[in-house]
PAKOLPA-162289 format. One record per residue (C-alpha): x negated, y, z negated; residue in one letter. Coordinates in steps of 0.25 Angstrom, whole numbers, plus 5000, padded with zeros to 4 digits. Last residue first. Layout:
# PAKOLPA-162289
XYZA...
# end
This chain:
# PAKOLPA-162289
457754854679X457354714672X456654604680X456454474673X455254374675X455754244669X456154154679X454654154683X454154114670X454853974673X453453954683X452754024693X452853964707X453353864712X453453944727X454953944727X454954004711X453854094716X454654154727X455954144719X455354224708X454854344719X456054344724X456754374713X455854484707X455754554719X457254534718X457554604706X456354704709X457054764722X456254734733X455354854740X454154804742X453654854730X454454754724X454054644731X452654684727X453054674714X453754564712X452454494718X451554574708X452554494696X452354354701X450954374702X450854424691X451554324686X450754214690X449454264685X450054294670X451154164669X452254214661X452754194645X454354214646X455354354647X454454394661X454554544665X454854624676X455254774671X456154884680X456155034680X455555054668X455755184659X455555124645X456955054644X456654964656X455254954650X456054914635X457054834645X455854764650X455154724637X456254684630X457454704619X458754714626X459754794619X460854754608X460654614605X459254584603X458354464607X457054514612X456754524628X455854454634X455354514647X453854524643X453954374640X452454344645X451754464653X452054514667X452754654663X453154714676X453754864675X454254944685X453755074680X454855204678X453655294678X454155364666X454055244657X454355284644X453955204632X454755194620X455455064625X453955004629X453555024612X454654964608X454554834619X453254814616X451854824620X451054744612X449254774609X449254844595X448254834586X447755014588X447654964605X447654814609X447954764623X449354734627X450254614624X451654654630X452854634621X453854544617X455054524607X455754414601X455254454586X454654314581X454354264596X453554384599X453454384615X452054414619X451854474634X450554454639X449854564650X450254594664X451054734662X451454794677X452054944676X452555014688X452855164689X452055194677X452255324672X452155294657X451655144658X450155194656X450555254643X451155124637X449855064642X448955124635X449755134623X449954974624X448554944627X448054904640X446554974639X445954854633X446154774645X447154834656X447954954661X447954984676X448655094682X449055074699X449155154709X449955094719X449455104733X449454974737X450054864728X449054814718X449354664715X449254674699X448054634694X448054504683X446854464675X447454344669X447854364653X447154384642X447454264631X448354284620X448054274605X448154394601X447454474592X446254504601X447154584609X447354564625X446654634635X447654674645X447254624660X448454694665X449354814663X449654884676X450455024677X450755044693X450955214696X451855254704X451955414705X453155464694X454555504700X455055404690X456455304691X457155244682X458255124686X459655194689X461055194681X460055184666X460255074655X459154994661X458954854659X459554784671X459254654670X458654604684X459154514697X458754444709X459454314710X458554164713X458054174698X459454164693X460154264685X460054264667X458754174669X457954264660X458354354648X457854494648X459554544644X460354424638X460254474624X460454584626X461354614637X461154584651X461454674663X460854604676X460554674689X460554574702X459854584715X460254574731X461654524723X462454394730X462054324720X462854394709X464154354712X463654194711X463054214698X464354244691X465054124696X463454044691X463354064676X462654174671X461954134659X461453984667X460054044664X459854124653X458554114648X458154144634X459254044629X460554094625X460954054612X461953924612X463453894611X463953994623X465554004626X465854144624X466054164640X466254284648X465854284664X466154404672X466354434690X466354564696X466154574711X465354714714X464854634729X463554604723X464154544712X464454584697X464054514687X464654504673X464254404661X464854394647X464354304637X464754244623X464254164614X463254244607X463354384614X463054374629X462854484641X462654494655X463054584664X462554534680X462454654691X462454634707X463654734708X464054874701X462854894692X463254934679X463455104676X462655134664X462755164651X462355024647X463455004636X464455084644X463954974657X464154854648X465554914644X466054934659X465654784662X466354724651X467454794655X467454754670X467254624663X468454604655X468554454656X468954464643X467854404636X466954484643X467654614637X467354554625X465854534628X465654684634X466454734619X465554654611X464154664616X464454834618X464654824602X463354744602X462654844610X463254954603X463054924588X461554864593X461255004599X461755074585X460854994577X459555024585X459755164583X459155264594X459555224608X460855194600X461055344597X461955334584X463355394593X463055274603X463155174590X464455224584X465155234599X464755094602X465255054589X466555114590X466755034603X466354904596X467554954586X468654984595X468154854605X468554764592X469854844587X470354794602X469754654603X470254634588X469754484585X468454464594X468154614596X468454624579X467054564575X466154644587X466954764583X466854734567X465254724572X465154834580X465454934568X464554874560X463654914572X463955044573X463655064557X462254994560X462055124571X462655204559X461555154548X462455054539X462155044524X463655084521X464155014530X463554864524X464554834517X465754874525X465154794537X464954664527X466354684523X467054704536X466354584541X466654474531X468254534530X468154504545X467554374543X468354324534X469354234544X468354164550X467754184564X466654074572X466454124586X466754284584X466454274569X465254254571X464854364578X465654464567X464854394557X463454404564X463854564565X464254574549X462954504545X462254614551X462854704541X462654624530X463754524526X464454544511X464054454501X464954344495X463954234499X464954174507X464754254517X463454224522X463654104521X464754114531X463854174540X462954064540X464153974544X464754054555X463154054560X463153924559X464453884567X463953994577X462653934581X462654024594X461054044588X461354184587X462354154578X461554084568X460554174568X461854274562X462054194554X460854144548X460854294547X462154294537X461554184529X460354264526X460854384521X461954324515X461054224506X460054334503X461254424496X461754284490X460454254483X460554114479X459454064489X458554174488X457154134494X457854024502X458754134509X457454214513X456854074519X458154044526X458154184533X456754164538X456754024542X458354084551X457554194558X456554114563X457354014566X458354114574X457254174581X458354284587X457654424588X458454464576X458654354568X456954334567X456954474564X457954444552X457254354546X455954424549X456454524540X456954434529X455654374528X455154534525X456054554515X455954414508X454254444509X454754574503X455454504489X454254394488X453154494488X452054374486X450854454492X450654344502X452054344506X452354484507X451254484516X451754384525X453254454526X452654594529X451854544539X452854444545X453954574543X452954674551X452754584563X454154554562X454854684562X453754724576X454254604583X455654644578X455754774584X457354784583X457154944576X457854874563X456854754563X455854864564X456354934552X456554824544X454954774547X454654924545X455354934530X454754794527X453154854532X453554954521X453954874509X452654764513X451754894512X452454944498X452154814494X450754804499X450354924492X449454874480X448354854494X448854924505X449254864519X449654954522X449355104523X449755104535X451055054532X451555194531X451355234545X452355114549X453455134540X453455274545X453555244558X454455124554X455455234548X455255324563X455655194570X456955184562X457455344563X458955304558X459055384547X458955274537X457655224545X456955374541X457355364528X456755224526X455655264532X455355364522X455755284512X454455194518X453555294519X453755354506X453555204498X452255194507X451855324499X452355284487X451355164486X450155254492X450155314479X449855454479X450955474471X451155604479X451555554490X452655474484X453255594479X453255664491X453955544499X455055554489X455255714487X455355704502X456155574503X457155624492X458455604499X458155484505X457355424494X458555394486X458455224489X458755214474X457555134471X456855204480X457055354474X457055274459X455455254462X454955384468X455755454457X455055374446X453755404451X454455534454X454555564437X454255724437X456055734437X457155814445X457155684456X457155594442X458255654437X459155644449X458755504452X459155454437X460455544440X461055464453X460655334447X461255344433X462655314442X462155194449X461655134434X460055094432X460154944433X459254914445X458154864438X457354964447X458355084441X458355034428X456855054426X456955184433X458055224422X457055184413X455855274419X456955394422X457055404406X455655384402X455155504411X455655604403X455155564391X454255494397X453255614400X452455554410X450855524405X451155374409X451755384421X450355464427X449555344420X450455244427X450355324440X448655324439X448655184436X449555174451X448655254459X447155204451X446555134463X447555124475X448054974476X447754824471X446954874460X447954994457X448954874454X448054824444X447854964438X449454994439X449654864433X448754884419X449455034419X450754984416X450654974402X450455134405X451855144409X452555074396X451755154386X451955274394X453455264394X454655214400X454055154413X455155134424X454155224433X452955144430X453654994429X454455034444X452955064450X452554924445X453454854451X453254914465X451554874463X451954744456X452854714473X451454694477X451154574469X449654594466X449854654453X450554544447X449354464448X449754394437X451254404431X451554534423X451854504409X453354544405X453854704403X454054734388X454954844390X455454844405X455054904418X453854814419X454954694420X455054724436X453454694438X453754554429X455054504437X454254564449X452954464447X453954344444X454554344454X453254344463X452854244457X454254174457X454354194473X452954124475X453254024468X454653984473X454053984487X452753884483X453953804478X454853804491X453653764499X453053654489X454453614486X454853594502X453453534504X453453424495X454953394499X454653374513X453453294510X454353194502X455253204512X454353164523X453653044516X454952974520X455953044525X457153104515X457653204526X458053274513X456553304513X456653364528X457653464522X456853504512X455553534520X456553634529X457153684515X455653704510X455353764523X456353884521X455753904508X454353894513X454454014525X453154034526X453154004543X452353894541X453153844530X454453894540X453653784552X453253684541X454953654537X455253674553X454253544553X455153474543X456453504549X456053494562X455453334559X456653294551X457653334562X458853344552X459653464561X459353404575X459453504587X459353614578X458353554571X457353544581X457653684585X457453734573X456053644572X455653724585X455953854578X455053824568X453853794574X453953914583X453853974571X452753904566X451653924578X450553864571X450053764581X450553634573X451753704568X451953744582X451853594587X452753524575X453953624581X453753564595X453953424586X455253484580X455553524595X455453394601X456053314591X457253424591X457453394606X457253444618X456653344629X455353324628X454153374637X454053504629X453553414618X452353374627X452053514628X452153554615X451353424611X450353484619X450353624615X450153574600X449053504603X447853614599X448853634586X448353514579X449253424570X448753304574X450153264575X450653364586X449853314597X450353154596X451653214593X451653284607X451153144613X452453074606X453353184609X452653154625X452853014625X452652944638X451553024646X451053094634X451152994625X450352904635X449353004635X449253034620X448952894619X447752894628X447353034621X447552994606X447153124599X446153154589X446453224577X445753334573X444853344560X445253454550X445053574549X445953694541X444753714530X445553654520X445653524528X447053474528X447753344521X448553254529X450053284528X450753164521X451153054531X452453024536X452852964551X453053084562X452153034571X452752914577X454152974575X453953084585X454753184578X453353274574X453253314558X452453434556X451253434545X450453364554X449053284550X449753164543X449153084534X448752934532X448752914547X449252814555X450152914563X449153004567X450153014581X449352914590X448552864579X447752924567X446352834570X446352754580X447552684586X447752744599X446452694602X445252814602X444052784613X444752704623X446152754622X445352904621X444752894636X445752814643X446952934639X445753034644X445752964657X447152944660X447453074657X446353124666X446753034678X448053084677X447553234676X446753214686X447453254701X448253354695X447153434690X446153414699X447253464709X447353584701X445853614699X445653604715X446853704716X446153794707X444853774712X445353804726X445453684736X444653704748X444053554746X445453504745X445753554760X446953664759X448253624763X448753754769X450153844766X450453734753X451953704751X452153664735X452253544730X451053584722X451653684715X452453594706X451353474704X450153574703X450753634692X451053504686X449653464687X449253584680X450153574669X449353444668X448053504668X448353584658X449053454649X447653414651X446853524648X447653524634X447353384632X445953384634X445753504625X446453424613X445453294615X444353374619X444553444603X444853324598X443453264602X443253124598X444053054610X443453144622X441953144617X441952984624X442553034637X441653174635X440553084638X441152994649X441353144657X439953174655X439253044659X440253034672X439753194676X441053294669X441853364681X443153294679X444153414676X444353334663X442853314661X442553454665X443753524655X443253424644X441653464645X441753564635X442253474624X440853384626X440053504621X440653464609X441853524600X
# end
């Protein structure tokens, strides 16, 4: 930068003297920089223009004189006035100074190498040349761009403008080529070059779900297929990009394929080597048990699974020759760890008497080779409880998951090794009891207090083991943002340390919590890259095939989930448990004979591992299967898995709320399909607990293809509407749901109440903007109410983390309505304990801060100032609070009315308020305008407070701004729930 680049916003604005403004002219085509700055404040000024195209049609109450303009107004006009002129301008300026010929071209295409490693669609940019080389440092020179040409393009060409952006491989132009792509209609050009854009700015995931898209509109797009093979490299998943690479070599394009292939074996062979080191490593730790053990490999210490290994060679030691070779490992372990704690053991072994010990040592040998025999078992762990051998003891407890019994004698020993090793190892078997027994969020207690001795060195393995146990767990408990932040850490340090066996764990993990909130090409890159790394194994070959499945299906893609599932099958191996459910789903649209004799042996294996909340839901999935061929036996069993689950305390066990909630799916959607909606009705009321609103009510629900919808008018008149004819997911918006003979009834209503099932439930669009309606999210006859004075709770002005990347909002103050007092939280001081106190007997609550939605984990939460490293408030921690002032609650902050993908409760903000104490939560499911919605939100409440029914306060303040052009698609987004 020069002190010319400061003078681009006057010279745009027009305020530079003749001399100055001809100066920055000549700086303008030398300076990249200017170049990418003048670009954005033009498509700035060009949203402006726009703005004052739509709102300027409006009626005016006065026609000011243009010299009593104000600075804003004047700022716009200028704006509309000069942005031709200033295109025009800067095209003149660079197609005088740079020819669309110089150096590089339009689209770089002349040169010898190419400075993108993604491939764009646009044909002029796409032609082969090897990948330029790259500075070690990270510079390199920038590329100028061709402004007059890059006019025209973006007049008559905008995929060839974007591409003009997108091949100088710099992310400062992604957000334009983004927008110019937006101009396009869909296709899987435009989305494969969208993808090209995220790789460019980093944003990888997005990357790959773009080159999904691509490709499922156009299965051999060579340009997706290639740049989904960068996003999964990106994304360290090199097996999965291999087969991408693959692929685009089969393509057999010139200079491409042979590109293709370079990568694939680079990727697939930097994998394979970093498997067989670590291979090799346990082959060598295990062979310490034998008699002439093999050489250890270098470094082998450093591997932290050596640590385990090592533990196993101690105990399984026959005598004191064979215990004190160890020694040289215990002193290079020690290195890495506690000083003299594992040398120390090896000399305490060594002194043992082996004639008693010897014979425990080899059968702890055969015990880790797993070939000690079932009925030597029973006696080898009597003997060693009534022996002086607990380093043995300690071992064969775990080996033979015995702990339970012996947790006490067990966690004592550990203790007093005085090895911080055992101590972990007592943490988690306590946890592991305590999640055996039901009490989850007690076993990640413990979990977490035990990792705060982490991370260790020499313990990073028994770290990893831990932080495994509390990813399961969370993903168990269905908080999947927190199951992920734990599984990426997990998973990136098993991967610098090499543990290839826990970095398969913790992949498999966000497998699965990329199934469970729906990212289904998250989901499915994660599964293919465990498949790849066992390719012949057919345990992993089920486990995977069967959850491709079950992605599959919720995907409506029923012909390849029918297929996925078959795979599964044929390996021979019996389904797992969730298997059994995706089966009995598929075999709804797609049967075959089998499939009963598939389902009833995967339930009867896995029986016998089931806690009783997962027994209930074995049992709803025979009912869910046999509803569609027996509708008699069907009903009996979903019946009886209402009654399992309601006896296990669903409030308490997860398991036992999805057995009911997906048993009550079943038997309301079959009532529906007999027109049985009085039935229908009566079962969504037992499932509530609550008598339904007798008119102005809509019950919605949905289960892949199949959705039923009841309304009753203002008059009490009844009408349904069943139909199992849907081909695609539902959108996040579900206009056109309700189709129009059931709207009629309901338009008559002063205000609507609307009973949606997950997943329906938080979604916008589901009533028209012009009706005043809510969800009714409470479980309870009559909305909370609190003898408590009122007291107005307003978080504002919240000083944001240094971690993250978002700016601080406007300063926003809420109108103050006379009389009211009023609690203000704000800067430093708006932390979540402090707030979360504050809220207690708050009549009215008003939260005016950002709201993140976590796009890996589906869920989002309210960005609040930092206390001890933590600054969210989620939807946890606002379920266990307990509002005792019954607030109205208006939370205006982006996507803080998003609710998470689940099938058994809804999972948001607002119900988790609703659930809290709150009598009622406005809330936005999309990013929102700060000033704007303030506003929007202050005027919904003082309509309210003069005496209008929130549902229509909220109504007709929307039509208000929507006849007025105000606000913008947010606006159709703001939700009430009561």
């Amino acid at each position: 930068m020069t002190g010319l680049c400061d003078k681009l916003e006057p010279f745009i604005d027009g305020d530079l003297t003749p001399d100055e403004a001809q100066s920055f002219r000549d700086h303008l085509p030398e300076c990249v920089h200017c170049q990418r700055e003048l670009t954005e404040l033009l498509h700035l000024k060009l949203i402006g223009k726009r703005h004052i195209e739509r709102v300027g049609t409006r009626a005016q109450p006065f026609a000011p004189t243009p010299g009593l303009l104000p600075p804003w107004r004047r700022t716009a006009l200028l704006a509309t006035a000069s942005l031709s002129v200033l295109l025009l301008l800067v095209a003149g300026i660079w197609s005088r100074s740079t020819p669309s010929s110089a150096k590089g071209g339009v689209w770089l295409a002349d040169r010898p190498q190419r400075l993108l490693d993604g491939r764009l669609s646009y044909p002029d940019a796409d032609r082969y040349r090897p990948p330029a080389s790259k500075t070690m440092g990270g510079d390199r020179e920038e590329e100028r761009l061709p402004l007059g040409e890059l006019a025209r393009l973006e007049k008559e060409d905008p995929r060839g403008a974007a591409a003009v952006y997108l091949v100088r491989n710099d992310k400062g132009f992604t957000k334009q080529a983004l927008q110019h792509l937006q101009e396009l209609p869909p296709s899987a050009d435009r989305d494969s070059d969208s993808a090209v854009a995220r790789l460019v700015s980093g944003e990888f995931v997005e990357a790959l779900r773009h080159t999904d898209a691509a490709l499922k509109k156009q299965s051999r797009h060579p340009q997706a297929m290639w740049n989904r093979g960068l996003a999964l490299q990106e994304l360290k998943l090199p097996l999965t990009a291999a087969q991408s690479f693959r692929q685009v070599a089969a393509l057999a394009e010139e200079g491409w394929a042979q590109e293709a292939t370079q990568r694939a074996e680079s990727l697939q062979g930097d994998a394979n080597q970093r498997h067989a080191r670590w291979d090799a490593a346990v082959t060598a730790g295990k062979a310490l048990l034998e008699s002439t053990p093999v050489p250890l490999p270098e470094s082998f210490s450093h591997f932290y699974i050596a640590r385990l290994l090592f533990y196993d060679a101690v105990r399984a030691a026959p005598d004191r020759e064979r215990a004190l070779a160890l020694l040289p490992l215990a002193q290079e372990l020690d290195a890495r760890s506690e000083a003299g704690v594992l040398e120390a053991y090896v000399r305490r072994v060594a002194d043992s008497d082996f004639s008693r010990r010897a014979p425990l040592a080899h059968d702890y040998a055969a015990l880790v080779r797993n070939q000690l025999p079932a009925e030597r078992r029973q006696s080898f762990l009597t003997e060693l409880l009534a022996s002086n051998e607990e380093d043995i003891l300690l071992g064969a407890l775990v080996l033979m998951d015995a702990v339970g019994p012996h947790l006490a004698r067990f966690e004592a020993m550990a203790s007093a090794t005085g090895d911080r090793w055992f101590q972990l190892l007592a943490a988690q078997t306590r946890a592991n009891q305590e999640e055996r027994a039901g009490r989850k969020e007690q076993a990640v207690q413990l979990l977490i207090q035990a990792r705060q001795l982490c991370p260790a060195p020499g313990l990073e393995y028994r770290c990893l083991f831990l932080q495994r146990e509390l990813t399961g767990l969370y993903i168990q408990l269905y908080q999947f943002d927190a199951a992920r932040v734990q599984a990426t850490e997990g998973w990136q340090e098993a991967r610098a340390g090499n543990e290839w066996a826990l970095e398969r764990d913790f992949l498999w993990d966000l497998a699965q919590i990329a199934r469970f909130v729906n990212d289904a090409s998250l989901a499915r890159a994660y599964f293919t890259e465990f498949l790849a790394g066992a390719p012949d194994d057919l345990e992993t070959l089920r486990r995977v095939h069967q959850h491709l499945a079950d992605i599959a299906l919720h995907q409506m893609q029923v012909e390849e989930a029918r297929a996925e599932i078959d795979a599964a099958l044929a390996t021979g191996r019996p389904l797992s448990f969730s298997g059994a459910l995706t089966l009995a789903d598929i075999s709804r649209m797609r049967p075959e004979p089998n499939d009963e004799a598939a389902l009833r042996r995967a339930l009867d294996e896995a029986l016998l591992d089931l806690s009783p909340g997962e027994k209930a839901i074995a049992t709803h999935v025979l009912g869910r299967f046999f509803i569609e061929r027996d509708a008699g036996k069907g009903r009996s069993l979903l019946w009886n898995a209402i009654e399992e689950a309601e006896a296990l305390s669903p409030e308490e066990d997860l398991a036992a709320r999805r057995a009911r909630a997906y048993s009550f799916t079943s038997l309301i959607l079959e009532a529906g399909r007999r027109s049985a909606f009085d039935e229908a009705l009566e079962l969504v009321a037992r499932e509530r607990g609550q008598v339904l609103p007798p008119r102005c009510v809509l019950i919605a629900t949905v289960d892949s293809e199949r959705t039923l919808l009841v309304v009753r008018g203002a008059a009490g008149d009844q009408l349904g509407h069943y139909d199992a004819l849907r081909h695609e997911p539902l959108g996040p918006e579900l206009d056109g749901l309700v189709p129009e003979a059931l709207l009629a009834p309901l338009r008559a209503c002063t205000r609507v109440q609307v009973i949606a099932r997950p997943p329906l439930h938080g979604r916008p669009g589901l009533l028209p903007p012009d009706m005043a309606w809510s969800y009714l999210t409470r479980l309870t006859e009559r909305p909370p109410t609190t003898t408590l004075p009122p007291v107005r709770l307003v978080v504002t002005n919240v000083e944001l983390p240094s971690s993250t990347p978002l700016r601080r909002l406007n300063t926003w103050t809420p109108v103050l309505i006379p009389g009211e007092r009023r609690v203000t939280i704000s800067g430093a001081e708006a932390t979540p304990s402090r707030v979360l106190a504050a809220m207690k007997n708050a009549t009215e609550i008003d939260f005016f801060t950002h709201g993140v939605l976590n796009n890996y984990s589906d869920a989002s939460y309210l960005l609040l100032a930092s206390e001890q490293g933590r600054s969210e408030l989620r939807v946890p921690t606002v379920r266990a609070a307990r509002l005792s002032g019954a607030p109205f609650v208006v939370l205006a902050a982006c996507h803080a009315a998003h609710t998470a993908y689940a099938l058994h409760e809804p999972l948001s903000l607002p119900a988790a308020f609703i659930e809290a104490g709150a009598r009622g939560v406005l809330a936005s499911t999309v990013e929102i305008l700060d000033l704007e919605s303030g506003a929007f939100f202050d005027a919904v409440r003082e309509r309210m407070r003069s005496g209008e029914d929130p549902a229509i306060a909220l109504r007709d303040e929307r039509m208000h701004w929507l006849a007025e052009g105000r606000g913008g698609a947010w606006i159709h987004s703001i939700l009430l729930f009561d």
